[in-house]
Kinemage of the C-alpha trace (Angstrom):
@kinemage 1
@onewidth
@group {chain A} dominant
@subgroup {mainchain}
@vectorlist {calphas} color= white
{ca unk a 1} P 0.000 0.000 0.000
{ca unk a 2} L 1.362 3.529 -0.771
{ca unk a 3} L 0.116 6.724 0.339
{ca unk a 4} L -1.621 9.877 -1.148
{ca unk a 5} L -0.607 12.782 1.189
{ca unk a 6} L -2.617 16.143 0.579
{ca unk a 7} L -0.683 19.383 2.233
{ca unk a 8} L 1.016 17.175 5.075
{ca unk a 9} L -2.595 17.109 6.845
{ca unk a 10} L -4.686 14.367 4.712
{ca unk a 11} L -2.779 10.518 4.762
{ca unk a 12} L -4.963 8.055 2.593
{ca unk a 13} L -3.771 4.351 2.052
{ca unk a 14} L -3.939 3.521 -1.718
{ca unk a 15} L -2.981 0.499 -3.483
{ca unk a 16} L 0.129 1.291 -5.330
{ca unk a 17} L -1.552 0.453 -8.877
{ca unk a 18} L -3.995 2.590 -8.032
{ca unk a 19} L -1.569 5.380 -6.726
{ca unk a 20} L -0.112 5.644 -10.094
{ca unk a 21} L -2.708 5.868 -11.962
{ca unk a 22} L -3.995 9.008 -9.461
{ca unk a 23} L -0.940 10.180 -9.791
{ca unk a 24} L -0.697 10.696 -13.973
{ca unk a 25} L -4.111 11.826 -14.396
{ca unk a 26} L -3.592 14.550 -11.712
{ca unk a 27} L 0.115 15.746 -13.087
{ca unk a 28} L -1.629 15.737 -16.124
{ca unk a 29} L -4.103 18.318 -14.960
{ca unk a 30} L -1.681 20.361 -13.176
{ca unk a 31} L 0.222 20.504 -16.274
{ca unk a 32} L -2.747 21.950 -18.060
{ca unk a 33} L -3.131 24.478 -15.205
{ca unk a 34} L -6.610 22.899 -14.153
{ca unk a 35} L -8.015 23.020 -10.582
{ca unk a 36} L -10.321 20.663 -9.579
{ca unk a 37} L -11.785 18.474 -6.882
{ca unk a 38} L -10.795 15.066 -5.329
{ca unk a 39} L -12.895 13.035 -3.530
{ca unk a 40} L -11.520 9.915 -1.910
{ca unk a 41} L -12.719 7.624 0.994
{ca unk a 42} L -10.549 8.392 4.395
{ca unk a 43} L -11.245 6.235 7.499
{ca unk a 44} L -14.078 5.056 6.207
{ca unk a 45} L -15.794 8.658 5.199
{ca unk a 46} L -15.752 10.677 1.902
{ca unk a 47} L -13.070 13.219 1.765
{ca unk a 48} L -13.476 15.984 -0.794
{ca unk a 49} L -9.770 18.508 -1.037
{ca unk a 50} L -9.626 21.486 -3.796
{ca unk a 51} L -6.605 21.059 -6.347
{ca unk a 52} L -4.562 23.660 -7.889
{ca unk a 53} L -1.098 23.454 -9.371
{ca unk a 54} L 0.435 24.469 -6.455
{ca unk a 55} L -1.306 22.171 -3.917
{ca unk a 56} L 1.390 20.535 -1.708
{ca unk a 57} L 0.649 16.548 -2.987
{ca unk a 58} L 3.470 13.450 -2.599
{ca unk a 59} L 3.279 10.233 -4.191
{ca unk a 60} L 4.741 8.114 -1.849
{ca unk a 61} L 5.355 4.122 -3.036
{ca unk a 62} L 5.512 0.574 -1.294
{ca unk a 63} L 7.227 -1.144 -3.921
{ca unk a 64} L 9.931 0.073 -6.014
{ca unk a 65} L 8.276 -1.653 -9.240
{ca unk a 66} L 6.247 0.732 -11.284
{ca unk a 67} L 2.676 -0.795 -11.965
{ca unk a 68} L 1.437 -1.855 -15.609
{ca unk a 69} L -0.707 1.173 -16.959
{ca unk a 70} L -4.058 0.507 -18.125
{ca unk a 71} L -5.105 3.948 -20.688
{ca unk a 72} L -8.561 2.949 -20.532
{ca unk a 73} L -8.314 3.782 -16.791
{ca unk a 74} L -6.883 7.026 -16.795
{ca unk a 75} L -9.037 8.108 -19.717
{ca unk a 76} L -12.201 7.003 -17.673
{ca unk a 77} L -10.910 9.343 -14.519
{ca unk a 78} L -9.952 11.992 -16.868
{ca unk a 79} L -13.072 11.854 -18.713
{ca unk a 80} L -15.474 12.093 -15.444
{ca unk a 81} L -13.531 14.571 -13.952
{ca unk a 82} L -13.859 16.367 -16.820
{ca unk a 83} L -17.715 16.127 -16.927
{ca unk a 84} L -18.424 16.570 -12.989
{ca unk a 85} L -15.427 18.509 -12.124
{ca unk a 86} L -14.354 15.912 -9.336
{ca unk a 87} L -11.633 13.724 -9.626
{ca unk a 88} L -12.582 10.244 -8.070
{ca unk a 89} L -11.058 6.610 -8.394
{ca unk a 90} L -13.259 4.534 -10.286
{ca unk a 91} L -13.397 0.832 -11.103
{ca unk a 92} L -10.551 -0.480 -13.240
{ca unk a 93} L -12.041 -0.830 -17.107
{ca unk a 94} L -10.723 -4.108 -19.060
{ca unk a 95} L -7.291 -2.570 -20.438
{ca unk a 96} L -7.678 -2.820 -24.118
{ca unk a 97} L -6.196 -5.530 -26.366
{ca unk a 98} L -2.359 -5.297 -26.927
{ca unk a 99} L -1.368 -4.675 -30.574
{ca unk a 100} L -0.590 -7.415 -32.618
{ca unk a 101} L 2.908 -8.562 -32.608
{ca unk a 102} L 4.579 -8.356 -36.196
{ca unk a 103} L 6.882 -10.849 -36.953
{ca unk a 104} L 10.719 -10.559 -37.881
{ca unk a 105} L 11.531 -9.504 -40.797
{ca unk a 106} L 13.208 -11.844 -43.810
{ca unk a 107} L 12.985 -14.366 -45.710
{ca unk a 108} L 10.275 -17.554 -45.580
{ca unk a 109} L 12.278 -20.126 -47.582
{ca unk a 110} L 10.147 -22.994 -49.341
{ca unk a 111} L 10.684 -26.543 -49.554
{ca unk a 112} L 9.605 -26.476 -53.292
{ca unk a 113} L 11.569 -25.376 -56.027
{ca unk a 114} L 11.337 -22.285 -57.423
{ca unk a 115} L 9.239 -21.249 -60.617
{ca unk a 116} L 10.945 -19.820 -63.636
C-alpha cells in the first residue's frame, strides 16, 4: 500500500496500482493548469480537497516496481472529472487488447523449387 498525502494534513492508504494511476491523471491536470476536486474515501468517510497546481501533494510508493498502466483507466478518470469537475477513483475498465505482434523480418524459404 502507498500513500496519497494532501498538504502534510490528509494521509490516505492507496494500493500502489492505483496510486499511479492518481498520480498521472492529476500531473496531467496540473500541467494543463486545471483546478479541480478530489474526492476519496478516508477512514471510512468521503473526503473531498480542492486542487490547484500548487497544492502541496506526494506520491509516496511501497514497492519500487512501477505498476502496468491501463489507458482505458486514466481516460475514464480523466473523462469524469472532466464532466463533474471531481476527480474520483473509479473501477478499473478491461485494459484494451495489446497490438498485434509483427513478426521478424526476412525471408520464408520454401521446400519447393522455385518457378521460372
Amino acid at each position: 500500500m502507498g500513500l496519497f498525502i494532501y498538504d502534510t494534513r490528509l494521509e490516505v492508504d492507496l494500493d500502489d496500482r492505483v496510486l499511479a494511476h492518481l498520480q498521472i491523471v492529476i500531473v496531467d491536470k496540473f500541467r494543463r493548469n486545471e483546478k479541480f476536486a478530489m474526492s476519496l474515501l478516508h477512514a471510512g468517510r468521503s473526503v473531498t480537497i480542492w486542487m490547484t497546481a500548487q497544492s502541496r501533494v506526494q506520491f509516496v510508493y511501497s514497492g519500487n516496481r512501477h505498476p502496468a498502466i491501463n489507458p482505458a483507466w486514466l481516460g475514464t478518470m480523466s473523462e469524469r472529472a472532466g464532466m463533474s469537475g471531481v476527480l474520483r477513483i473509479v473501477p478499473e475498465p478491461p485494459a484494451p487488447p495489446a497490438p498485434a505482434r509483427a513478426h521478424p523480418a526476412g525471408r520464408v524459404r520454401s521446400r519447393e523449387p522455385a518457378l521460372r
